[in-house]
Every structure is written in C-alpha cells, then in structure tokens.
N, C-alpha and C positions, 0 to 999 in steps of 0.2 A: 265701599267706593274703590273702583280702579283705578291706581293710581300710573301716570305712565312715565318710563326712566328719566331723570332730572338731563336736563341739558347743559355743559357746560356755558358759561356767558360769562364775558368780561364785566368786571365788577369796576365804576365808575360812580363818586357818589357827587359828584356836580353838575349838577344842569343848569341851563338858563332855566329863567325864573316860568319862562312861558314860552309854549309852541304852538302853531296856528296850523289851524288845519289846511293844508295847500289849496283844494277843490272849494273851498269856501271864502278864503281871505283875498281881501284886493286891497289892505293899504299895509303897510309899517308895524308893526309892532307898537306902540309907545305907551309906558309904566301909569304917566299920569292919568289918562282917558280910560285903565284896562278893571282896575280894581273897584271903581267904583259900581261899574256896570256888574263884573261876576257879582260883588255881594249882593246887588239889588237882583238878578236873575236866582241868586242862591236863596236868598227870603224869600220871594214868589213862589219858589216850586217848593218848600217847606210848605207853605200856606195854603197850598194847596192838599199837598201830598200827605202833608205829617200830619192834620186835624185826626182828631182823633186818638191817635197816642199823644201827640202834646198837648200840655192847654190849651184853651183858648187863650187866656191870660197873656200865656206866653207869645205865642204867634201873632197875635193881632198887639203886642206891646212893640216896645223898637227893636223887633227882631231883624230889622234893614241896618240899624247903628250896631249892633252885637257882630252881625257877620260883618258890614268894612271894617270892625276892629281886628277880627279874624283874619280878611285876607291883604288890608295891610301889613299884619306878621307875616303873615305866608311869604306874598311876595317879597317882602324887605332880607327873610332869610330864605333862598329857594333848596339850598343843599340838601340833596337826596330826596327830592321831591321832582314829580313831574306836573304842571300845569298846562293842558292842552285847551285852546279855544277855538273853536266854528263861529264864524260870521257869513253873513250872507246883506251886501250890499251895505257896509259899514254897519252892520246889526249885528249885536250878541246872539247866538241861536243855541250854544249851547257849551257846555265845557266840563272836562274831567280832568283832577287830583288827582295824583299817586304819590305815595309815601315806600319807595323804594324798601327791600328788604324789611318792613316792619314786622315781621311773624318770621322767628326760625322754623317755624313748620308748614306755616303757608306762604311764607312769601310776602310781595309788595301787596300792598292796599289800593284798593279804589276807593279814595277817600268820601270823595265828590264824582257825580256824575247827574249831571243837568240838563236836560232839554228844554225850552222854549214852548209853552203849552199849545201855542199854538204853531210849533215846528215838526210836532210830533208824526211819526209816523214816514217822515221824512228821509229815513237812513242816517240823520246825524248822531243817534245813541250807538250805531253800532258801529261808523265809521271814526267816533272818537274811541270807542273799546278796542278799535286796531290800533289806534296812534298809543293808547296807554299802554298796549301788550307791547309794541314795539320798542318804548322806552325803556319798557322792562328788561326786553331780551338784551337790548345795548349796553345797559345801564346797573341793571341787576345783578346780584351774584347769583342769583336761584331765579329759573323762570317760571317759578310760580307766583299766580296773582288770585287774589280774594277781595270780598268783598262784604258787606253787609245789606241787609233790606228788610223793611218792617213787615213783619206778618201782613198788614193788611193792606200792603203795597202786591196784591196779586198781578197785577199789569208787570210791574215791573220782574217781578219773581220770573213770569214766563218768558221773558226779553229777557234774560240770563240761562236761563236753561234752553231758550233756540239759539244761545249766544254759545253751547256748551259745556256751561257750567253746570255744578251738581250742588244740590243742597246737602249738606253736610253736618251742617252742627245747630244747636237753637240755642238764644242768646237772650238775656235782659237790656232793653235799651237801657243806655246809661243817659238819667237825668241830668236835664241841661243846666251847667251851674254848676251842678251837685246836689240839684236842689227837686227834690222830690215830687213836693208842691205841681213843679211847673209840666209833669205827666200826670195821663188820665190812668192810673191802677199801676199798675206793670206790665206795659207794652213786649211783647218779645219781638225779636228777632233772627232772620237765618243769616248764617255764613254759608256764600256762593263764592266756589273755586273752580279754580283753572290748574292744576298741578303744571300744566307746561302752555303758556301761554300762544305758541304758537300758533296754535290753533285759531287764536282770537283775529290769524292779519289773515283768514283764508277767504278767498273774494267769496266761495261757494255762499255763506251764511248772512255776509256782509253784505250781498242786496237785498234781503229780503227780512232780515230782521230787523225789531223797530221802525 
C-alpha cells in the first residue's frame, strides 16, 4: 500500500455528543428523541447485513435492547468520539461513529456507519464519510481513518474503495458477548483505510458514490 505523508491536525478529544448533517436536518438536536432511533436503525441494518456471520439466534433475539444499551453509553460519555446523523423530513436516514485516534497506526475508527435500506443509493453513506473525515482532521491528531467490514458485505467493500479506501489487512470478527456460540464458524473480516482522510471531504467522489 501507498501510503501518503501524515498531515499535521490539531488534536482535540471533546466533541459534542452528536452532529447532524446540515443538507439533511430541519429540527434541533435533542438527546432524548436521538438514541432511541440510532439503535433501532443500528439493529435493522445488522439484520439485514450481518445474517450470516451472526446467528440467527442472535439477531432475531433483543438485538434492538443490546444496541440502546450500547448507545445510551455512547451518548451519555461522547469524549473522543464522533457521532454524525442524517435526517430527511424529521426521519433517521442514516448515521456514522468515530472513535478518534483508536489505532496508533491507523488512526480513528469508523465505528458505525448506517444507512436506511431504503435510503440507499441516496449519497447519504458518502456524504456522512465526509462529515466523519472532517471530524477527524479537526479533531484528530493523525489524519488517518479505517474501518472494518465483513467479507461478505461485498456492496459495502466496493463503497469504500470508490470512497478511496484500500483493503489492507484480514481480520476474525470478534464474537458478540464474547461468545462464540452467537457466530456462524469464523466470519472474517477486512480493514478499509484512509492514511489521510482528506480525501474523504472531495466533492469529485461524493456525488456519486453510495
């Protein structure tokens, strides 16, 4: 992989808990109305997406109560995290997670990153992958950003690499729990990078990918 020269960025590790996408939002922010909806959009697109590497078991159990227990922690502590959401007409349509600097070698995480299945295709995956880069470079002390995605997430694989990412490394999903049981064998997975995220806010990519 080519890697391209690291960019200085000021390093900042508090954010608000949540940022909204400008082109998409028409009300207010507010805490109480926000967390319930990501985790129910964040179970849906598991449910979708992840069959197959997860159980059934697992997915079709209270995988809705697992994640608001999830992103009530999140939101209740946001430091060094980025939470970006898209709405369209008071509707959740899509949202991406970042965990600032979590990899001395690659950089911040794309923790989460969700679209509305039936949003898709839409420009909101790639127009939230600018606001995440953007976080980064503000926010970050390294403007590198990575990510994860299941081998047999091929749709999404190629929305990363039109996004300018490179596959890089192959990876064991880590069972959910801890608990072995609740995947089908040993799902792998790739790490998708950005060595300098810049890239990620360029209008050129961002009309037409996703």
């Amino acid at each position: 992989m080519t890697t391209r020269p690291a960019q200085s960025c000021p390093a900042s590790r508090r954010l608000r808990s949540c940022h909204r996408v400008p082109t998409l939002v028409r009300r207010p922010y507010r805490t109480g109305d926000l967390q319930p909806r990501i985790a129910a959009l964040h179970a849906d697109s598991w449910r979708r997406h992840y069959r197959g590497a997860y159980a059934d078991t697992y997915l079709d159990g209270d995988l809705l109560g697992e994640r608001t227990a999830v992103w009530s922690a999140r939101l209740a502590a946001p430091d060094g995290t980025a939470t970006i959401i898209a709405e369209r007409a008071g509707r959740l349509t899509g949202f991406v997670h970042v965990m600032l600097d979590a990899d001395p070698r690659w950089g911040s995480l794309v923790d989460n990153l969700h679209v509305d299945h039936s949003e898709h295709r839409a420009g909101i995956g790639a127009e939230l992958m600018a606001y995440a880069a953007r976080a980064v470079l503000a926010h970050g002390s390294s403007p590198a950003l990575h990510l994860w995605v299941l081998e047999q997430n091929i749709r999404a694989q190629k929305f990363h690499l039109a996004c300018g990412g490179a596959q890089v490394e192959t990876g064991t999903v880590s069972a959910p729990r801890g608990n072995p049981t609740l995947l089908n064998g040993t799902p792998r997975k790739y790490r998708m990078a950005w060595p300098d995220a810049t890239g990620l806010v360029s209008p050129d990519w961002n009309r037409s990918a996703d």
